[in-house]
N, C-alpha and C positions, 0 to 999 in steps of 0.2 A: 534346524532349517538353514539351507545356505543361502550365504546375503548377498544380493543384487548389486548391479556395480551401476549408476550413472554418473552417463555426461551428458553436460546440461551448461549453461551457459546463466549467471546469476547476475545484475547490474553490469552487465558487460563483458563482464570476466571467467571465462573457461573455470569447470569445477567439475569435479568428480567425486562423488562418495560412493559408501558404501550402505544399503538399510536393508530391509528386512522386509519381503512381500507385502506383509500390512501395515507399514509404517504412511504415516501423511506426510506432507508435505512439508508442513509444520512439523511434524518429529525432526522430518531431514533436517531443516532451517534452522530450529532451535539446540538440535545433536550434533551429526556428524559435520556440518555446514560451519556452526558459530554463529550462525545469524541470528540473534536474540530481539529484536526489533519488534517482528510479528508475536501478539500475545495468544495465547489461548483463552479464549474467555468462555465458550459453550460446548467446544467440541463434537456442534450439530449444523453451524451455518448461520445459526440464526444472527450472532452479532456483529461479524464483521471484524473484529477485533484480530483477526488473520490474513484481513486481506493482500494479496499478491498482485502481480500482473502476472499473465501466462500468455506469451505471445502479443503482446498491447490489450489482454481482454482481461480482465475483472474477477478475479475467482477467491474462495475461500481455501486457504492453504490447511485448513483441517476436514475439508472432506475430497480433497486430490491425494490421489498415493505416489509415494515420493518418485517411481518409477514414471508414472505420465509425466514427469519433468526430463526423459530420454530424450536429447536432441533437441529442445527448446528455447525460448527465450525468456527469463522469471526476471521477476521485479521487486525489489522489495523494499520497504523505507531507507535501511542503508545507504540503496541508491538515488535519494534524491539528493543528496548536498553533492556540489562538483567542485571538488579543488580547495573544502574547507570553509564554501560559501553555500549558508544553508538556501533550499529551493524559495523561489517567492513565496508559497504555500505554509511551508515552517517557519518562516518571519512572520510573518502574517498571522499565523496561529500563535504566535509569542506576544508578539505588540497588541494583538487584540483580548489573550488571554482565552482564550479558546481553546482550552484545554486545563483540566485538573489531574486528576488521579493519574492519565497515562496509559490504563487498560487501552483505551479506545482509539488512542491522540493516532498511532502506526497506523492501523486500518483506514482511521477516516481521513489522513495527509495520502494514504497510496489512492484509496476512492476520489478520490478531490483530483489527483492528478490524474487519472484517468477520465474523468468525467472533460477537463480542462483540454486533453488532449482531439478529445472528441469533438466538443463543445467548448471551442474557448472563449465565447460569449455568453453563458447561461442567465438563463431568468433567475430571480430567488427560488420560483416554483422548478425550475429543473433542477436546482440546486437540492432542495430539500427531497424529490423525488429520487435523484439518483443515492443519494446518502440513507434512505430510510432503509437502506439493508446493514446501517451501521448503527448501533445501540449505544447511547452514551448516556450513563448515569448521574451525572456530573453537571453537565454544563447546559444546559435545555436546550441546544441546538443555533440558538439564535447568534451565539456570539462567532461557532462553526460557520454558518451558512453567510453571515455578513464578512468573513475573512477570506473565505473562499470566491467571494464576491470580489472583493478587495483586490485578492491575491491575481484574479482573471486581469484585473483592468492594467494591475500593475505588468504583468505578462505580456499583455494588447500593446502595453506603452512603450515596452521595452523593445517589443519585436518590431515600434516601426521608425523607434532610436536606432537600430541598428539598419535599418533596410538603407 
């Protein structure tokens, strides 16, 4: 079978590969790509441990095929640290320890910045509602959902340091 060419735009940066009609997103990312970031954890959706951005929206990179990434805008943990300074969201999940093993930690810092994006004030209850599409084995959520918390207010405080 002859393989598919995209261009596709990844953290900012113009990309072209090459995959194969039924490859995800996640094959691209973690194959021809080099973006190893996103984990596979279920290869059904259910744990989030994939998650991308696709156009500022929310999606799971193992059930998008690598071709729907023609002409878009993808997002992946790679691109959250700017300049070698990691996002307030990955400080944040370091100093409060909100994170173990790692499967989960990419998915739920890309969901968090999304959610942040949206919603840069969340409740604890928006917080946990918009992450229950992400499975973490590890950590019970509690120390996630107070970092993400954290990480908003620091965000709020920065943006009106700078205004």
């Amino acid at each position: 079978m002859a393989k598919l060419h995209v261009s596709t735009t990844i953290n900012g940066e113009p990309v072209e590969f090459l995959c194969e009609p039924n490859d995800t997103m996640l094959d691209a990312l973690r194959g021809p790509v080099g973006l190893t970031g996103s984990k596979e954890g279920c290869s059904s959706g259910d744990c989030g441990a994939c998650s991308i951005t696709l156009d500022d929206r929310l999606v799971c990179s193992c059930l998008m095929l690598a071709v729907e990434a023609e002409g878009r805008q993808v997002g992946t943990i790679e691109g959250m640290a700017k300049g070698g300074k990691l996002h307030p969201l990955q400080q944040t999940f370091l100093e409060l320890a909100a994170l173990q093993c790692g499967i989960c930690t990419s998915g739920m810092l890309v969901a968090s910045e999304a959610l942040l994006k949206k919603n840069p004030e969340p409740s604890e209850e928006e917080v946990r509602f918009w992450l229950a599409g992400n499975l973490c084995r590890c950590t019970g959520y509690d120390k996630i959902v107070r970092a993400v918390l954290e990480a908003a207010a620091e965000i709020r405080e920065q943006g009106i340091r700078e205004s």
